[in-house]
C-alpha positions in Angstrom: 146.5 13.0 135.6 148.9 13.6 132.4 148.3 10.1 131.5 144.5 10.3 131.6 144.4 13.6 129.4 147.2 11.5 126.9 144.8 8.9 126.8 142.0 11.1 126.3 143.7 12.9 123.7 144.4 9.7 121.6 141.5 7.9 121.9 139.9 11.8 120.3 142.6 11.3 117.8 141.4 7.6 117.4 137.8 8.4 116.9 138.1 10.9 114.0 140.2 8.5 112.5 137.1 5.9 112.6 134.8 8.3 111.6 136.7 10.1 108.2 137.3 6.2 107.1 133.3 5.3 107.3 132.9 8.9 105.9 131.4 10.4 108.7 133.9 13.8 108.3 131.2 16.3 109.8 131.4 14.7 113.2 134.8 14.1 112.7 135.6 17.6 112.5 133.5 18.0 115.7 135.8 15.6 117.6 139.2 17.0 116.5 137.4 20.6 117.6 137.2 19.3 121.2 140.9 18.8 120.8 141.2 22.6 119.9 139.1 23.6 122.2 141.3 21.8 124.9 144.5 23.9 123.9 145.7 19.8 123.0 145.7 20.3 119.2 148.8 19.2 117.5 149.9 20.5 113.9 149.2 17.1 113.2 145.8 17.5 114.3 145.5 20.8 112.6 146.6 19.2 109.3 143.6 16.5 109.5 141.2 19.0 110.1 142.4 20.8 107.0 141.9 17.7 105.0 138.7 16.8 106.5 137.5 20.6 105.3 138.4 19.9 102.1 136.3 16.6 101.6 133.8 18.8 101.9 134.2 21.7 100.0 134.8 24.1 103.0 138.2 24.6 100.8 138.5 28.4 102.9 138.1 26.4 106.6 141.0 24.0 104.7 143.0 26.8 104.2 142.7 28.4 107.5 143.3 24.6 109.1 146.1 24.3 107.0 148.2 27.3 107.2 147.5 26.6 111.3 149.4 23.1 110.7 152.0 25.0 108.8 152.4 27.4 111.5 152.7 25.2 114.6 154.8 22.2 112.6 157.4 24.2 110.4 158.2 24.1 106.6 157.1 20.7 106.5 156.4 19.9 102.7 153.3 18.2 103.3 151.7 21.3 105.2 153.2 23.2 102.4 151.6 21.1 99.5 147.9 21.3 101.0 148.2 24.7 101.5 148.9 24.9 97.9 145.9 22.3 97.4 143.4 25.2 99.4 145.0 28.0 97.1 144.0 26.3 93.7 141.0 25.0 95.1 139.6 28.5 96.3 140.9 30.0 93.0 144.5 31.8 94.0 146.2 29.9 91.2 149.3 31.7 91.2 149.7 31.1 94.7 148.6 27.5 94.2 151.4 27.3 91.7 154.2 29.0 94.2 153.6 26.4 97.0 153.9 23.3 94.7 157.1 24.6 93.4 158.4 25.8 97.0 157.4 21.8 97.5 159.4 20.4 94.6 162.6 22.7 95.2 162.8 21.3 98.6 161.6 17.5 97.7 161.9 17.2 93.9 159.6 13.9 93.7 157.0 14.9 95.9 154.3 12.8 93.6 151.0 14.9 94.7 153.1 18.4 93.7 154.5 17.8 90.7 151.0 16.4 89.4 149.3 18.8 91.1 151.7 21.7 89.0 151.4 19.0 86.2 147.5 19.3 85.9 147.8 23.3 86.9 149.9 23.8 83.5 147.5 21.7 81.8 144.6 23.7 82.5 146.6 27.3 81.6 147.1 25.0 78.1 150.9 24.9 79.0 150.6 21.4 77.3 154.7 22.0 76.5 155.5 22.4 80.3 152.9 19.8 81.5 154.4 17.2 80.2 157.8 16.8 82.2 155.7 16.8 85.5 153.2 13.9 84.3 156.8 12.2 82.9 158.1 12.5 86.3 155.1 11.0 87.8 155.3 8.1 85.8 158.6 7.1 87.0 158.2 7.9 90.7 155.1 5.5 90.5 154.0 2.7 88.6 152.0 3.6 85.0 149.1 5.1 86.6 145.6 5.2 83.7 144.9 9.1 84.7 148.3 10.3 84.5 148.7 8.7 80.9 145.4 10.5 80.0 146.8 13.6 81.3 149.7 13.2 78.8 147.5 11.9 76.3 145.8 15.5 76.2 149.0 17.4 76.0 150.4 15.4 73.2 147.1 15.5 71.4 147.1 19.3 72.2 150.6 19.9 70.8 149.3 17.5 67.4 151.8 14.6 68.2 148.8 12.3 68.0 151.0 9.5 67.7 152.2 9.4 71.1 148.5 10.7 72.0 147.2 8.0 70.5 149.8 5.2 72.3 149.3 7.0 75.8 145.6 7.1 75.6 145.1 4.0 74.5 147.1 2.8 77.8 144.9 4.3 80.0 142.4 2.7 78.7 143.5 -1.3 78.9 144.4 0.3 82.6 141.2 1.5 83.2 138.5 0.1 80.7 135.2 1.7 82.6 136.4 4.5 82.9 134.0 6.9 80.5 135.7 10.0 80.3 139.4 8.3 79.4 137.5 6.2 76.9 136.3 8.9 75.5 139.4 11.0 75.6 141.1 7.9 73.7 137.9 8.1 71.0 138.2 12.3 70.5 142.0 11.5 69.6 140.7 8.5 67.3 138.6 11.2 65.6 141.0 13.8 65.6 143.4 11.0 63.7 140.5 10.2 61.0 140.2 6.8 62.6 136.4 6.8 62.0 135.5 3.4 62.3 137.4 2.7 65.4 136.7 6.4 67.1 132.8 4.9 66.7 133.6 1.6 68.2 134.9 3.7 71.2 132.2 6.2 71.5 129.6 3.0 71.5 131.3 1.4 74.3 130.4 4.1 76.7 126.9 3.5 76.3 125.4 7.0 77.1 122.5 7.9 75.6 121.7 10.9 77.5 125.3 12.7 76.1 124.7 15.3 73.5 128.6 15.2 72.7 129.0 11.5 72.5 125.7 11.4 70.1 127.3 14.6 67.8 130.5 12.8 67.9 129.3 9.0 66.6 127.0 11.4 64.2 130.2 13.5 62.9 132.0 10.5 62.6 129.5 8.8 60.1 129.0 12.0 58.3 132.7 12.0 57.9 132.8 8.2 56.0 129.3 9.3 54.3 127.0 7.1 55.9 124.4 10.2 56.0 121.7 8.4 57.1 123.2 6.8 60.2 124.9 10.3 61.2 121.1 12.1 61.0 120.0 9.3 63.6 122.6 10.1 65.5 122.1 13.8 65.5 118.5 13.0 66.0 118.8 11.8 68.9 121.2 14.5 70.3 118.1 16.9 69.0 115.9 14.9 71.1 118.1 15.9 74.4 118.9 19.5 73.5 116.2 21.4 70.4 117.4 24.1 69.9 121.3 23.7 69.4 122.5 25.6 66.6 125.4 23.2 66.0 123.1 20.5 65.8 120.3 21.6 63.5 123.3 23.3 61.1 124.9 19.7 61.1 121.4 17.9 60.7 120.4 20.8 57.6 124.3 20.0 55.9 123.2 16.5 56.1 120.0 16.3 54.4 121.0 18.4 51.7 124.4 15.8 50.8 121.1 13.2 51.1 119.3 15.5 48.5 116.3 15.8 50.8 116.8 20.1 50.2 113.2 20.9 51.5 114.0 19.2 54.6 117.6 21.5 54.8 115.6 24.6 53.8 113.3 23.7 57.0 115.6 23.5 59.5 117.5 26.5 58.2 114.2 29.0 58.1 113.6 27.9 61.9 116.9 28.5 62.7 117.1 32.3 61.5 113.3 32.7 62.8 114.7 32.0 65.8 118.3 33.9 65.8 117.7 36.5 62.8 121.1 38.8 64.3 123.4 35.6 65.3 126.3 36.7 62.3 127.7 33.4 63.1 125.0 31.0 61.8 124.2 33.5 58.9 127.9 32.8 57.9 126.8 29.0 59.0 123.7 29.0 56.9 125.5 30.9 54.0 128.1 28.3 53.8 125.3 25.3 53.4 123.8 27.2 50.6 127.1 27.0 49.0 127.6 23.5 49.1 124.7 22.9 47.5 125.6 25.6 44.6 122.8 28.1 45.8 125.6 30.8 45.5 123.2 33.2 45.6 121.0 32.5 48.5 124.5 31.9 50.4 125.7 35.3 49.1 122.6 37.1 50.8 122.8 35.2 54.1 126.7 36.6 53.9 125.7 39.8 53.3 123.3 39.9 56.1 126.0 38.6 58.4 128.4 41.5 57.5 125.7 44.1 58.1 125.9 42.4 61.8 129.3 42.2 61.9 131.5 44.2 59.5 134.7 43.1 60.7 134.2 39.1 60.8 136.9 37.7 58.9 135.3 34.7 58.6 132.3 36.4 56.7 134.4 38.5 54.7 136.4 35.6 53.3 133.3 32.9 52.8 131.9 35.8 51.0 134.7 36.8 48.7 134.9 32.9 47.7 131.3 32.7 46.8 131.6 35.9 44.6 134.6 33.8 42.9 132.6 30.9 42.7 130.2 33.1 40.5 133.2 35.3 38.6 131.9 38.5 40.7 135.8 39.1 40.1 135.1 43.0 40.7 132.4 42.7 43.7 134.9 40.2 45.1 137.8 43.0 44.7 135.5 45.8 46.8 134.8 43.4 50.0 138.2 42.4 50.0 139.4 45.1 51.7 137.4 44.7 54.4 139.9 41.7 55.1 142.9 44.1 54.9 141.7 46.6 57.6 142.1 43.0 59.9 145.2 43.4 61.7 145.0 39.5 61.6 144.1 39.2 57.4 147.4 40.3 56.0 147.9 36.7 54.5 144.5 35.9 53.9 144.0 39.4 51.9 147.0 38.7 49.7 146.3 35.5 48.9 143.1 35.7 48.2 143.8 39.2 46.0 146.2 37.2 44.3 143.6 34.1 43.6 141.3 36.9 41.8 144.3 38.6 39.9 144.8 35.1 38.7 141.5 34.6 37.5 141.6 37.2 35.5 144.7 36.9 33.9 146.7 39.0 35.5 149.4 36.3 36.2 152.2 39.0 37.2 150.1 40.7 39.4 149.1 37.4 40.7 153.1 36.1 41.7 153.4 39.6 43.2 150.6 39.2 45.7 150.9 35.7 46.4 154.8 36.7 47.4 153.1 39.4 49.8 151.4 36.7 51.2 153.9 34.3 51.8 155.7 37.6 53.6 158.4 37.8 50.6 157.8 41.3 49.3 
């Protein structure tokens, strides 16, 4: 009779097997039940019911099946890491981030914990402390194409583009189809002003239906001033999404450097029609005037932005340097205290107070205030 139930037991055990690897996890789940249900459920057991949960998003039932696993089999790591798997995945990041370590201080090259903690510091922008954990990965296992993006992103975060550059570019002879390392490898070609070859990267995707790819190949021919080709390409990101600000700014910038100015001043008209109290894309709109020497327009649109907003920084500054621009020396002096009451515009309102002072000849006050800024008072 204990043979027959053993039997039973394993050929259960045999069949959920079968049925995760063609994918079939719901009945698989319903099989490894009966062996709860039975009282014959092994931590083992538990564990694969945990992970079979998970496949499907039922990441709470994962943790439940889990911490079971945990309970009946010990402090074994692997219980331990999938409970930490169930943690991040339901949200408790913190104590996500306790098992993995609890993992790593008992088996220090545990591959799926230290990227797991590797990609957890990532995310929290803990490019810094990331990095070890993806390092570590590397050596446990052979170079592996997402674990050199992973690195790619936290050297590109930390401005080493360099090494951004050389670990991106890996992971993508690794893993040419892959889009989103591909592109990953074209942002840091961008970042680097390698224009020519970012576009050549951006191309090879082949996504038309992307807003971001289409604003990036357009940014990118903006950037080597072949205007006309970066409107087509913002065009067509237009076509996908109308009533992006970023876009129809980008699209009005670019048609004024190709002189067509009626065409700017249309898409800029629609754009306050449609967001006459955004303070950002007044300051936006303000700052195209400028570039095409309509100081004054630009001065109104900056004005209107501060009534919005009195304490944007960004306003306040993009204004003062337009009053410059027009040797409003005085005006310029009166908003630029509103940079001063910033608890984040200390340098920003010496320097600039110093820039005026130079102006107008007042080279001693000038020294004095750009010393202030530099905090040498």
């Amino acid at each position: 009779m204990t043979l027959s139930i053993t039997l039973y037991n394993k050929c259960l055990r045999g069949a959920a097997y079968l049925l995760h690897k063609i994918g079939d996890n719901a009945r698989a789940i319903t099989v490894i039940n009966k062996l709860i249900q039975r009282g014959e459920a092994l931590d083992d057991d538990w564990w694969s019911l945990g992970i079979l949960h998970g496949k499907m998003d039922n990441w709470d039932k994962a943790y439940n099946a889990f911490l079971k696993a945990h309970q009946e089999g010990g402090n074994k790591v692997k219980y331990l890491f999938w409970l930490g798997k169930a943690e991040e995945q339901i949200g408790n990041t913190e104590e996500a981030e306790e098992l993995y370590d609890k993992v790593l201080s008992t088996e220090e090259e545990y591959f799926e914990a230290l990227l797991a903690k590797g990609e957890m510091l990532l995310k929290k922008d803990e490019l810094r402390a990331a990095l070890p954990y993806f390092k570590k990965c590397i050596e446990i296992r052979a170079v592996d194409a997402h674990i050199l993006n992973n690195m790619a992103l936290c050297y590109g975060g930390l401005n080493q583009l360099h090494l951004a550059l050389k670990c991106s570019k890996e992971a993508v002879d690794i893993k040419p189809c892959d889009k989103v390392i591909r592109y990953n490898y074209a942002l840091l070609l961008t970042k680097n002003n390698n224009y020519h070859q970012a576009i050549e990267e951006y191309k090879k995707i082949k996504d038309n239906n992307n807003v971001d790819l289409l604003m990036n190949i357009g940014f990118c021919y903006g950037k080597l001033e072949d205007y006309q080709q970066s409107i087509n390409y913002y065009k067509q990101a237009q076509t996908l999404e109308p009533e992006n600000k970023e876009i129809c700014l980008n699209l009005a910038t670019l048609y004024s450097k190709c002189g067509d100015i009626q065409e700017a001043y249309r898409i800029l008209k629609e754009l306050v029609y449609i967001n006459p109290y955004d303070a950002d894309l007044l300051n936006n709109i303000g700052w195209i005037y400028e570039t095409m020497d309509q100081y004054t327009t630009a001065e109104d649109y900056y004005y209107r932005g501060l009534a919005l907003e009195p304490e944007n920084l960004n306003l306040v500054y993009n204004l003062v340097c337009c009053l410059k621009k027009q040797h409003k020396f005085l005006e310029a002096l009166d908003i630029i205290h509103k940079i001063k009451e910033n608890p984040d515009g200390y340098s920003l309102y010496w320097s600039s107070l110093a820039e005026i002072y130079e102006k107008l000849g007042a080279k001693t006050l000038a020294v004095e205030y750009y010393n202030k800024s530099l905090g040498l008072d």
